[in-house]
C-alpha positions as CSV (number, residue, x, y, z in Angstrom):
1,X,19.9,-3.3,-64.6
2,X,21.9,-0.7,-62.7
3,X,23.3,2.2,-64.5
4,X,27.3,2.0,-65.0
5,X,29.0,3.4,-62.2
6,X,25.9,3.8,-60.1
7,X,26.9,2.7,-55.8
8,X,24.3,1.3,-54.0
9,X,26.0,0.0,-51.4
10,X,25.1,-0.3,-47.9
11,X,27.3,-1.8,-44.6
12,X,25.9,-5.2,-43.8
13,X,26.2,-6.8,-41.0
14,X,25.4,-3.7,-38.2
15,X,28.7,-0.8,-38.4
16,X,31.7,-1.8,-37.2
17,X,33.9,-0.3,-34.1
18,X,37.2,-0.1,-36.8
19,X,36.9,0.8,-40.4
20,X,40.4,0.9,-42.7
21,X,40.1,2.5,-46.3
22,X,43.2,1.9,-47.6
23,X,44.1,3.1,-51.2
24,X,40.3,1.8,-52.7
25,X,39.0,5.2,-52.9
26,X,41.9,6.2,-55.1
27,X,40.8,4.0,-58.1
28,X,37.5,5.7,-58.1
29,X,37.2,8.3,-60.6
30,X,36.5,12.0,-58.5
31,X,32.3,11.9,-59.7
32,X,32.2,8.9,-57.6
33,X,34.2,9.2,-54.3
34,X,31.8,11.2,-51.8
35,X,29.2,8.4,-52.7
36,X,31.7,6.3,-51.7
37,X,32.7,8.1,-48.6
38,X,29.5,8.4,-47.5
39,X,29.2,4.3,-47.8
40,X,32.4,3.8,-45.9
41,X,31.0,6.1,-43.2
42,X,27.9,4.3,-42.8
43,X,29.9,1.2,-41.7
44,X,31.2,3.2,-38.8
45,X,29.7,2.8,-35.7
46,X,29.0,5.2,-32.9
47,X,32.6,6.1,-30.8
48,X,33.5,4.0,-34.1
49,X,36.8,5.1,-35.8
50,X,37.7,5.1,-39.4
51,X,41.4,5.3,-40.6
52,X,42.3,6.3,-44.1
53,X,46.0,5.9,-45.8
54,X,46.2,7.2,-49.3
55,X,48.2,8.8,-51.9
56,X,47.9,12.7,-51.3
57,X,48.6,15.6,-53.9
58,X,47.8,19.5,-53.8
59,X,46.2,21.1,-56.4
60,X,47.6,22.4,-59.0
61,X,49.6,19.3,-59.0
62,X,49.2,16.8,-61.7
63,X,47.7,13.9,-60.0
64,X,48.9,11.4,-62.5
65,X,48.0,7.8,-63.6
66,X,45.2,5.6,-61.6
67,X,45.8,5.1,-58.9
68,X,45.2,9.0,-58.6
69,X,46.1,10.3,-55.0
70,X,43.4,12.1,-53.0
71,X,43.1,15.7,-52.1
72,X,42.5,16.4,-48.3
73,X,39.7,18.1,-49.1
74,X,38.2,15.3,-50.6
75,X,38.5,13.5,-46.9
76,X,37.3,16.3,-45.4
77,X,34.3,15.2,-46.5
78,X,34.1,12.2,-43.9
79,X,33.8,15.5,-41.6
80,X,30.9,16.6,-43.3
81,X,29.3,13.0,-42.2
82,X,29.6,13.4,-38.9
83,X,33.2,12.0,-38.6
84,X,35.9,14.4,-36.8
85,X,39.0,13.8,-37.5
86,X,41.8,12.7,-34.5
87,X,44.7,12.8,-36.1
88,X,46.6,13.5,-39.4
89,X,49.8,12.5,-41.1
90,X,51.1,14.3,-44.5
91,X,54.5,12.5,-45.4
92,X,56.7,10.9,-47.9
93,X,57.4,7.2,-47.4
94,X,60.9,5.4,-48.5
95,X,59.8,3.9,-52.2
96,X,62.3,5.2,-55.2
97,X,60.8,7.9,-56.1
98,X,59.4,8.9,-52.5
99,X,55.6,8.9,-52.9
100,X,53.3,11.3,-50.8
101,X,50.8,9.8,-48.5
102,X,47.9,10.5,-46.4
103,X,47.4,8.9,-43.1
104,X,44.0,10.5,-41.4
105,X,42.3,8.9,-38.2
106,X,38.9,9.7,-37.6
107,X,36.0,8.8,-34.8
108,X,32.2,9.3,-34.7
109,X,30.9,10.1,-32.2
110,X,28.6,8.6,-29.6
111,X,25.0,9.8,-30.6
């Protein structure tokens, strides 16, 4: 039996050319995200890009109730897996009270 919160996932069929993460890394508790990162890279392919919308907060910020927004230097982890990132929104959408999001665009590489 696996233990409790234990990923051991892996992207089947072959990476993909387009990978969206949108809000699923947010209900993940901090221990378990770069695990998960490094999942949701694997699915990427080579001149693959990845696109990930999020809540975002700063430090020293509360970050709240689940679903708890992401720091960017959590994502800059995806960097640390080979990913560079293309392009990067920070803004506030329209919802009453405006929330904070994170729109990041990232490619691999060809290898």
């Amino acid at each position: 039996m696996a233990e409790k919160n234990q990923m051991n996932y892996k992207c089947s069929p072959p990476p993909f050319d387009f990978v969206l993460e949108i809000y699923t890394l947010q209900v993940l508790s901090p221990e378990l995200r770069e695990a998960a990162m490094d999942r949701i890279v694997d699915c990427v392919r080579a001149d693959g890009t990845l696109l990930v919308i999020s809540r975002g907060w700063d430090e020293p910020d509360d970050p709240g109730q689940m679903p708890w927004p992401l720091l960017k230097a959590e994502l800059r982890h995806f960097e640390s897996c080979g990913l560079m990132e293309v392009s990067s929104e920070d803004y506030f959408d329209d919802e009453q009270p405006p929330v904070r999001r994170l729109r990041i665009e990232y490619r691999r590489e060809t290898e």
